[in-house]
Each structure stands twice: as C-alpha cells, then as structure tokens.
C-alpha positions in Angstrom: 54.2 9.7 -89.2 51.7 7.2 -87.9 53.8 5.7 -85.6 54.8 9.1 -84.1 51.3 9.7 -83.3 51.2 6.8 -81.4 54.3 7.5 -79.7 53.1 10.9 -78.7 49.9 9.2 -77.9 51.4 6.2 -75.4 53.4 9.3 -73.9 50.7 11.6 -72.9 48.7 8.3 -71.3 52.1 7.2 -69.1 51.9 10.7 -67.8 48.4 10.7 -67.0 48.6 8.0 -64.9 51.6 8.7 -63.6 50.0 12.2 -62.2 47.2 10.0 -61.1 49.1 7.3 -59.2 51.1 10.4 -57.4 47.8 12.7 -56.8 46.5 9.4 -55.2 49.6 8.5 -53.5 50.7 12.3 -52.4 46.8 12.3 -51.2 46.9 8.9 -49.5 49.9 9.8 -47.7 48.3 13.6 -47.1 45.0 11.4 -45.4 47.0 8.9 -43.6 48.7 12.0 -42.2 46.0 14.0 -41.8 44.1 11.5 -40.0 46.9 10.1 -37.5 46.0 12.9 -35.5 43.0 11.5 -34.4 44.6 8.9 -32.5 45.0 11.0 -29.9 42.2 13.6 -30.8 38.5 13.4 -30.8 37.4 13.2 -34.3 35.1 16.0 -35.5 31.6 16.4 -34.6 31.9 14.1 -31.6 29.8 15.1 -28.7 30.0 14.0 -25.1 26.5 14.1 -25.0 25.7 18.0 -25.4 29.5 19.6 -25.7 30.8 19.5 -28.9 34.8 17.5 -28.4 36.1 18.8 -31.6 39.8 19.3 -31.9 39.6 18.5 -28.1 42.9 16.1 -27.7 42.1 12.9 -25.2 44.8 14.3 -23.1 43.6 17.4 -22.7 39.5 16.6 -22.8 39.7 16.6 -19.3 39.6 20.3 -18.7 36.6 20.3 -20.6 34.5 18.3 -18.6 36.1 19.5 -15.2 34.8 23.3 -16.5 30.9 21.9 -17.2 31.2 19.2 -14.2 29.0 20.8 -11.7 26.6 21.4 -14.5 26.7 18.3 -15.4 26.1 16.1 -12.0 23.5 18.5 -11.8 21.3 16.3 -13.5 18.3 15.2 -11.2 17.1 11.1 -10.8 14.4 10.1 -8.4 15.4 7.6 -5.7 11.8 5.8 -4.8 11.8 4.6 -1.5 9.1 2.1 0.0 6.8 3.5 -2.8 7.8 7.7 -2.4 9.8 9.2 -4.7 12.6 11.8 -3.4 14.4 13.9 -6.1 18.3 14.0 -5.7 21.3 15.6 -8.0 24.0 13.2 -8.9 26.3 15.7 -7.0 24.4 15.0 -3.7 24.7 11.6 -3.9 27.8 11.2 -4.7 28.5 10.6 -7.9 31.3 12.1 -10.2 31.8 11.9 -14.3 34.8 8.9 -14.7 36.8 10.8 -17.2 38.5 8.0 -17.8 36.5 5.6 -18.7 34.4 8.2 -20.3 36.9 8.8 -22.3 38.5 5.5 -23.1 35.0 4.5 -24.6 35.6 7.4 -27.6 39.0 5.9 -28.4 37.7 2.6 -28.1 35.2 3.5 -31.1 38.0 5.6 -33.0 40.5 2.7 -33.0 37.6 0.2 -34.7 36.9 2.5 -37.1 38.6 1.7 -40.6 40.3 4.4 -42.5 38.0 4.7 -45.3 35.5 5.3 -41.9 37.4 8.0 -40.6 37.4 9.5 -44.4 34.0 9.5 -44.3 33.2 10.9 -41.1 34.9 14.1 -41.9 34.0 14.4 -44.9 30.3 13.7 -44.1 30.1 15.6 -41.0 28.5 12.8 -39.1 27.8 13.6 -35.8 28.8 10.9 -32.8 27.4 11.3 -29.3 28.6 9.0 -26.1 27.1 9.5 -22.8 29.2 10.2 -19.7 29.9 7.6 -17.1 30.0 8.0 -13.7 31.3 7.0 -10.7 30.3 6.6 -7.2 32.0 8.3 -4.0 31.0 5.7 -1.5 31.2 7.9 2.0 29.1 10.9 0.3 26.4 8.1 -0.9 26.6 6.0 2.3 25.7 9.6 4.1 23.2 10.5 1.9 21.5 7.0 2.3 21.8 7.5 5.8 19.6 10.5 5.9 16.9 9.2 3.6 16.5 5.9 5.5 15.5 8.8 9.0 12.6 9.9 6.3 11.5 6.1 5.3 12.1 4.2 7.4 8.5 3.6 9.4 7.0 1.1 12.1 4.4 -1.5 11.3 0.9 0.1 11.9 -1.7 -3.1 12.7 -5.3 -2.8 11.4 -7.9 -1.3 13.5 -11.2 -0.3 13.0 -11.9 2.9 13.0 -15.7 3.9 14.4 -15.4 7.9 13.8 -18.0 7.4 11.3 -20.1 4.0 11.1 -17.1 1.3 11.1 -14.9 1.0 8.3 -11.5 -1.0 8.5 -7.9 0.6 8.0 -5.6 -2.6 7.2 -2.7 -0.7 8.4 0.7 -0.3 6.8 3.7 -2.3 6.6 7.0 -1.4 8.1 9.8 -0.6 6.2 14.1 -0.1 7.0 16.0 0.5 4.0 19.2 -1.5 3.3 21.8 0.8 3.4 24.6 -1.4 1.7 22.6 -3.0 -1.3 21.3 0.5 -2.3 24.9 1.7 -2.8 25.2 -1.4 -4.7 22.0 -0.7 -6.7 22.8 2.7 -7.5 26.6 2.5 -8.6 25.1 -0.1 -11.1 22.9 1.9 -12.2 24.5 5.1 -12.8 28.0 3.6 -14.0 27.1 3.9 -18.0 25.0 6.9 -18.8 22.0 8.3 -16.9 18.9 9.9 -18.1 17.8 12.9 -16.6 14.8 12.5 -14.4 15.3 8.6 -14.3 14.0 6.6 -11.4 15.8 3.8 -9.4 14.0 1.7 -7.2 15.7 1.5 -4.0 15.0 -1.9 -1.3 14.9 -2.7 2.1 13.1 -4.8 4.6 9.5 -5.0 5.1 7.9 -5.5 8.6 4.5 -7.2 8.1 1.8 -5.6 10.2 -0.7 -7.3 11.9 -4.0 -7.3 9.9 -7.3 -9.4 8.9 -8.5 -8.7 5.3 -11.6 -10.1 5.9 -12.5 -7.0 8.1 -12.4 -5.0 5.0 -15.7 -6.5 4.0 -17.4 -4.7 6.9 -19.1 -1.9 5.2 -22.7 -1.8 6.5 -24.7 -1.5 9.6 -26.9 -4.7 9.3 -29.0 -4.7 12.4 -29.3 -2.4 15.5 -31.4 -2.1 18.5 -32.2 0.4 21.3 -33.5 0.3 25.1 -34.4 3.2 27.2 -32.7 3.6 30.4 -33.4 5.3 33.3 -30.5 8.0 33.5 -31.4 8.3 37.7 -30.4 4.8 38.2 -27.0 5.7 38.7 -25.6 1.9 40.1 -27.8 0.0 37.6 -26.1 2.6 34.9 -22.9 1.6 35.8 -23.4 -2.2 35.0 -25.2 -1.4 31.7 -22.3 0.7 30.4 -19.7 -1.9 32.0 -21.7 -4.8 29.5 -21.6 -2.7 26.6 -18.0 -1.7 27.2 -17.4 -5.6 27.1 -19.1 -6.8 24.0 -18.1 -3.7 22.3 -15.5 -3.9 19.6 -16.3 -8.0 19.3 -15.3 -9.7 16.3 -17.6 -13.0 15.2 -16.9 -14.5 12.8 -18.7 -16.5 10.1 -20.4 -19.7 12.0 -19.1 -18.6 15.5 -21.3 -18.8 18.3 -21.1 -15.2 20.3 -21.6 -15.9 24.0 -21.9 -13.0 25.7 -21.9 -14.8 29.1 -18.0 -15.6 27.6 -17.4 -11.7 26.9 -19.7 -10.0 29.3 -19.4 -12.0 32.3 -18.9 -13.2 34.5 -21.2 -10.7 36.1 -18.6 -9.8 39.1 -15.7 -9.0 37.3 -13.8 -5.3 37.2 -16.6 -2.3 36.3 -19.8 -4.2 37.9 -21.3 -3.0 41.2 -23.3 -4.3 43.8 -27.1 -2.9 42.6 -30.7 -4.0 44.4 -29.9 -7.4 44.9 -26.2 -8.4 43.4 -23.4 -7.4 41.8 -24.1 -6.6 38.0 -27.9 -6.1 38.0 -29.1 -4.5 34.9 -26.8 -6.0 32.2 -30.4 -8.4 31.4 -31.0 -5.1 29.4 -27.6 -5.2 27.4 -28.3 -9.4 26.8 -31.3 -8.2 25.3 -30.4 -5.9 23.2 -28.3 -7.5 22.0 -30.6 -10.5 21.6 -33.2 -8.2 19.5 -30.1 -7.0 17.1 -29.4 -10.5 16.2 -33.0 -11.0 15.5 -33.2 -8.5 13.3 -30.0 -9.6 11.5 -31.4 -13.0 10.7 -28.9 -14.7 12.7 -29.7 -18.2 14.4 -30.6 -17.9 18.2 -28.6 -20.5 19.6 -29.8 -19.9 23.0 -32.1 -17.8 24.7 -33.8 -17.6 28.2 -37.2 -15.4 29.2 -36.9 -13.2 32.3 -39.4 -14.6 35.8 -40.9 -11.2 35.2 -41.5 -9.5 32.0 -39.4 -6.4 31.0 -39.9 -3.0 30.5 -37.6 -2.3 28.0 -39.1 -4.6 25.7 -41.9 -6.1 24.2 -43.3 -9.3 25.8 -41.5 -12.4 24.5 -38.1 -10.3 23.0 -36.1 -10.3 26.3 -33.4 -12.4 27.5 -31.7 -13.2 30.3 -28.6 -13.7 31.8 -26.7 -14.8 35.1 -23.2 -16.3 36.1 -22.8 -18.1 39.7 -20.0 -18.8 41.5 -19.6 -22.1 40.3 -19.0 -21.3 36.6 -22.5 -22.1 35.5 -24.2 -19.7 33.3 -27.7 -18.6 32.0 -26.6 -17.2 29.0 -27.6 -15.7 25.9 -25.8 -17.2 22.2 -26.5 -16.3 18.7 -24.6 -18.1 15.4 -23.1 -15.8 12.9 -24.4 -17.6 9.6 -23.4 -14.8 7.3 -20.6 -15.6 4.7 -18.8 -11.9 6.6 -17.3 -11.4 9.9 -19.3 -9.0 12.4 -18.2 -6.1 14.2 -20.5 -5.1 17.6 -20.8 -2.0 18.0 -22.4 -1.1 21.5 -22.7 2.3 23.5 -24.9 4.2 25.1 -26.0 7.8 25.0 -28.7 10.0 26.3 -30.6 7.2 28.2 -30.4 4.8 25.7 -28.3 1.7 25.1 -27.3 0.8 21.4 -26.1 -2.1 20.1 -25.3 -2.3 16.2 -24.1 -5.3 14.1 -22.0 -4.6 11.0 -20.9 -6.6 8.5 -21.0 -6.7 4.6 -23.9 -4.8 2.9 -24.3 -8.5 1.0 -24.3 -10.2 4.4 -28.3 -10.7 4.8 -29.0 -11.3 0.7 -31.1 -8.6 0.5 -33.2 -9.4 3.2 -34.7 -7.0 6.4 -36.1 -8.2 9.0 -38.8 -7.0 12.0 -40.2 -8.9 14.7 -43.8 -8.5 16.3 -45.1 -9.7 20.2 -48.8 -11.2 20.8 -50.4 -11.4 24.0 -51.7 -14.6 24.8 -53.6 -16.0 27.9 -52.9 -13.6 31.4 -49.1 -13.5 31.0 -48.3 -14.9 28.1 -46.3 -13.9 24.9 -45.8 -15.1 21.3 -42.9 -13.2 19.2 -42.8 -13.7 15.9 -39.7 -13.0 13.2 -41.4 -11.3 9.8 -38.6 -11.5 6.9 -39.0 -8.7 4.0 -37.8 -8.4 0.5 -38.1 -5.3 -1.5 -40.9 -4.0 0.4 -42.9 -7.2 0.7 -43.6 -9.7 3.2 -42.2 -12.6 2.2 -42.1 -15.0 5.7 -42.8 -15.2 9.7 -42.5 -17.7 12.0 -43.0 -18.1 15.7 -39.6 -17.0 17.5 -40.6 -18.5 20.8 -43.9 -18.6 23.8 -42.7 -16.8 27.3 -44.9 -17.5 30.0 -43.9 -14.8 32.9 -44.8 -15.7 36.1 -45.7 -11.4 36.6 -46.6 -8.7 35.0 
C-alpha cells in the first residue's frame, strides 16, 4: 500500500514537470515567435522623437515620416553670422530627414538587444526615443548661403572721431565675407545626427581689419581751450584765420610729441592764405596764439615761443606768440610738448567773431590739476605772465612764464 502511494506520488510529480517543461517550451517557442517579428518591425513604444513607431514595419516607416516631413524640417535653428543671428527652417536650408540612416540606427539598437531585453521591453512598456537625422541638399544650402552672405557681408569702417558733440572716438568696424564652402561644411556636420529646435551654429568667414588707434578711445574730455575776438569786417585777414584753424584742426599729438604748428599751419603761402596788409597769410599770429594760451592752460611744456614787435590786441600783454615762414624754409615758430600719458585731439573753429581752439584728451590727462595764467605790466612796455596751477579749489603753484619787452604799444 505504501509503495503505491509513492508510485502515485513519483507519477503526479513526472507530470508536473512535464506540463512545466512544455508550458516553458510551448511559451519559449510562442516568444521566440512572437518576437521575430520585430526584426523587421519597430518594437513597441518606440518613438522617432515625438511619433509613436509602433507596429510601424522598417519597410514601411517611410510613409510615416514622408506624411509629417514638412512638419518636421520645420523646426527653426539660428545661423549667427559675424555676430547677428538670422532664424532659418531646416526646409529652407536645405536639409531633408535621412530615412535611412534614421532608420538603420533603430534596427541597429533592436539587433543588440538580447531576448530576455526584448521580453522586457514589452512587457514593461518602456518607451525608446531616437532623433531624426538629416541630410543636406547642397544646391538649396549653397543658395541660401548665397543670399545671407548679400546681408553680412560688410566693408571695413576705419576709426574717426566724431565732433557732433565734444569729441569722442568711434573705433570703427571690421569687415567681414562669409565663406560660402566651409559653412556648408559646418552645417552638414552639425545637423547630420539630431538637431534641437532653436539651436544656434556659428557660421565663419573672413575678417577685414579696419584701420583704427585704441588709444584715441581715451579722449574723453576737453582739457584746455582758449578764445580770441575777431573782427568779423576784416574780411582778407578772416580768411587766413579760418585757413590756420582749418589746418591744425583735427591734429593728433601724441604723448611726448612736439606740435609745430609752423609744420601743420604753414608755411604761410600755401592753398587757402591770401595776400592781407602786408603778405600773404597775415592774421594767423592770432591762431599761434591761441593756440599757445590753450597749451598753457593744459599744463603742457612750451617748447618754443616768440613775442610779437608790437603787442596784441587779442591778448593780454606777455601771452601772444608769433609766427612766420620765409621763402627759404626758415621759420619763427610756435611748439608745445605733449607730456600727458594720452594722445590730444585739436579742436579749432571759429564762430561769431571768435576763434576757438580746444585740446582734448583723457579726463586723467592733467592729474587733477587746472590751470590760469595772469599778465603784469612792468616798466613802459613791458610784460610778466605768470602760469598759476590749482588743485581742488586752491592755489597750489605760479611761476614766471616769460618777460616780453614790445617795442610799441
């Protein structure tokens, strides 16, 4: 009886297992099955980036992405040329979806997953996303290149000053062609794998240096200026004055140069003087000096300096200067030394009967000094001038400038 039981016993196990081992055969078979079709079939839950590929075979995905194409390249970048950014669609540039590589990048992942993988993902409902990859059409993106480059593509611009208000410094902008060939280059690499909407590629071309001084950008300040009356009825003697401060204006000195204005005024012949009282160019004494008294009150050395026979009336007794050019080259001129750390820009016109001469530079230029100057009588016709140098408010120094002795009132 015991030994029946066990029979019985040993029976109902073998049958167990067998139904096991054929449920897990018949289901392994069923899987294996079940799962071949997605060799050729996008496994569930697998997204080319936003449309849902289910049951969609490889062969056949095509038709897919052809219907949502147009919606799909029209997916904005920005293309940023010479520093502006212009916003294009992938269709106007050019570029298409590559369905086939696209594609082949899904099967690629299918065929390394294992089976057990596979299991899992279905079972799981775990979602896979791949990007579209594009391709470029070379003639549309050549053309389209082709039009940008008429938008960016610009001419040097040199520095200049600009003297609408005061004088301030523009340091100009360089020029710029863009490279027509390694933009399609830069743009097919960039857009063959997937793309992010709104993404920016940096496009490159040449640069055309423009001419410029960076040092000018320090100019920010009028440091010194200086103004003589005129008589507006002199009309000849008028002429001269405006022909000297059309000549020094708009000079340049810079730091420890020596401004001759003998070297950028005259010589007194030249084109714009005329013949006035007694020779060609009288009257630009006055421009010398004012110019002389602006440099004065910039604190810059007087390098050379020479009185009038017969004092001035545009000026206090001892603060003219005088210049002349003969026809052998020989000059009485008038020099001052630029000993600021900062270039200076001369600013001379006239206007209203008066002649103005103004010396920018940097608002640092002078160290935080002002200066005045001051004219003593001494003897019949004799002057002192003195230079008086001022820091916030307060004297702090004067010394003699020079002693004219005028040989007339």
């Amino acid at each position: 009886m015991r030994n029946k039981f066990k029979e019985h016993k040993l029976f109902f196990l073998i049958l167990l297992l067998s139904i096991l081992i054929i449920s897990y055969v018949g289901l392994s078979i069923y899987n294996f099955y079940s799962l071949k079709r997605y060799d050729d079939e996008f496994l569930p839950n697998t997204y080319l980036e936003r449309f849902d590929m289910t049951s969609y075979t490889f062969d056949h995905a095509g038709i897919k992405i052809d219907f949502y194409e147009d919606y799909i390249l029209d997916k904005k970048i920005i293309l940023e040329a010479n520093s502006v950014p212009y916003e294009y669609t992938l269709k106007d540039l050019g570029i298409k979806i590559d369905q086939e590589r696209t594609i082949e990048q899904v099967k690629k992942y299918q065929k390394s997953l294992s089976y057990s993988k596979k299991l899992m993902i279905i079972n799981h409902k775990v979602q896979k996303t791949f990007p579209f990859l594009y391709k470029v059409d070379y003639e549309i993106i050549q053309n389209a290149l082709l039009d940008l480059r008429s938008k960016v593509n610009t001419d040097p611009v040199d520095g200049y000053f600009d003297l609408s208000e005061g004088v301030h410094y523009n340091t100009g902008v360089h020029g710029f062609s863009l490279d027509i060939q390694e933009n399609v280059a830069i743009i097919e690499k960039a857009v063959s794998n997937s793309i992010t909407e709104g993404v920016t590629i940096t496009l490159v071309g040449e640069k055309t240096p423009s001419n410029m001084n960076e040092s000018y950008q320090t100019i920010d300040t009028m440091t010194s200026s200086f103004v003589t009356d005129f008589m507006p009825n002199t009309y000849l003697r008028n002429i001269n004055l405006n022909t000297a401060l059309g000549y020094i204006n708009g000079t340049i000195v810079e730091p420890g140069e020596i401004f001759s204005y003998c070297n950028k005024a005259g010589p007194f012949n030249k084109k714009g003087y005329v013949f006035y009282y007694e020779f060609v160019g009288n009257g630009v004494c006055q421009i010398a000096t004012t110019t002389y008294n602006a440099a004065l009150l910039g604190g810059l050395e007087i390098v050379k300096r020479y009185p009038h026979a017969k004092k001035s009336l545009y000026v206090a007794g001892g603060l003219d200067a005088t210049v002349a050019s003969y026809s052998s080259g020989w000059c009485v001129d008038m020099q001052f030394k630029n000993t600021y750390s900062y270039p200076i820009y001369i600013k001379a016109y006239s206007v209203d009967g008066q002649a103005h001469v103004e010396f920018w530079s940097n608002h640092d230029a002078k160290g935080g000094l002002e200066y005045t100057t001051s004219s003593t009588k001494i003897g019949v016709r004799g002057y002192k001038s003195y230079l008086h140098t001022w820091k916030d408010g307060e004297e702090i120094d004067v010394h003699e400038i020079a002693t004219t002795w005028y040989t007339e009132e």
